[in-house]
C-alpha positions in Angstrom: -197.3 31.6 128.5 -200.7 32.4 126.4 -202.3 35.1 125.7 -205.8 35.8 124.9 -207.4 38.9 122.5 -210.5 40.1 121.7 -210.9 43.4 119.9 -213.9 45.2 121.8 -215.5 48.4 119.7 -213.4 50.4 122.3 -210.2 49.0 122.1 -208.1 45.5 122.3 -208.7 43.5 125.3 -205.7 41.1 126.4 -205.8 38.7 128.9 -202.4 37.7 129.6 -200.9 34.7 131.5 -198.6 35.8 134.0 -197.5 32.7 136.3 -198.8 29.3 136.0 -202.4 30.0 137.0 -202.3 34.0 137.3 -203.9 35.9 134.5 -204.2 39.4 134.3 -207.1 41.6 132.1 -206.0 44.6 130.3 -207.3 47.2 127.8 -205.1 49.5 125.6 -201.8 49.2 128.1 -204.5 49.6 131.2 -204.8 46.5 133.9 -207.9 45.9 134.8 -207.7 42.8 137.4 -205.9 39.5 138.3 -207.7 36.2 138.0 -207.1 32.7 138.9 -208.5 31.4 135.1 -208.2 33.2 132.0 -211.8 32.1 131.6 -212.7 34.2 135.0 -211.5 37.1 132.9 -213.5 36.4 129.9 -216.4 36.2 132.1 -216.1 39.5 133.1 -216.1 41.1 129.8 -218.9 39.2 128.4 -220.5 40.2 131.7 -219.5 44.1 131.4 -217.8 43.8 134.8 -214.5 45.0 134.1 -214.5 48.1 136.0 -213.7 50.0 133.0 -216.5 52.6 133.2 -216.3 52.7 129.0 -217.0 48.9 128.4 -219.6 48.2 131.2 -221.6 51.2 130.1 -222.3 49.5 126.6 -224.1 46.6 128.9 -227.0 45.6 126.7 -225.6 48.1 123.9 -223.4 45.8 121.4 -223.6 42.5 119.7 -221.4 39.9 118.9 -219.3 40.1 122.0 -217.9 36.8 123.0 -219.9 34.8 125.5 -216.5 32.8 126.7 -212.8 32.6 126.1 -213.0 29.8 123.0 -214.4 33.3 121.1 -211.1 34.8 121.7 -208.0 34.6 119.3 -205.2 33.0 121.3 -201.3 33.1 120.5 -199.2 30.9 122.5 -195.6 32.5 122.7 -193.0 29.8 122.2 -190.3 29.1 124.9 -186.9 30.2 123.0 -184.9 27.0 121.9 -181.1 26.4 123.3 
């Protein structure tokens, strides 16, 4: 499974993977959505769409946030070995 971060000015976004093609958005242990494509995620928080009142109000506010997912750090957890 992958995982995806970006640390916002507000706290650390995750979008995790959660079945093959199921990825859910969260910020600081809050879930936020379910998408079909991590990339869907990204979208909405480089779009401010999150429905997390505290990011979407900074709309046109900050810099530097990532325009799409290959801004974000990934870390691919490894399948335990038998």
């Amino acid at each position: 499974m992958k995982m995806y971060i970006y640390n916002s000015e507000i706290g650390r976004f995750e979008i995790r993977q959660i079945e093959h093609k199921r990825y859910d958005l969260w910020i600081n242990e809050e879930m936020l959505g379910s998408y079909e494509s991590a990339e869907r995620a990204a979208e909405d928080v480089a779009n401010f769409n999150t429905d997390y009142i505290e990011w979407d109000k900074l709309k046109n506010e900050l810099e530097n946030v990532p325009t799409d997912l290959s801004q974000w750090a990934e870390i691919k957890e490894e399948s335990p070995q038998l």
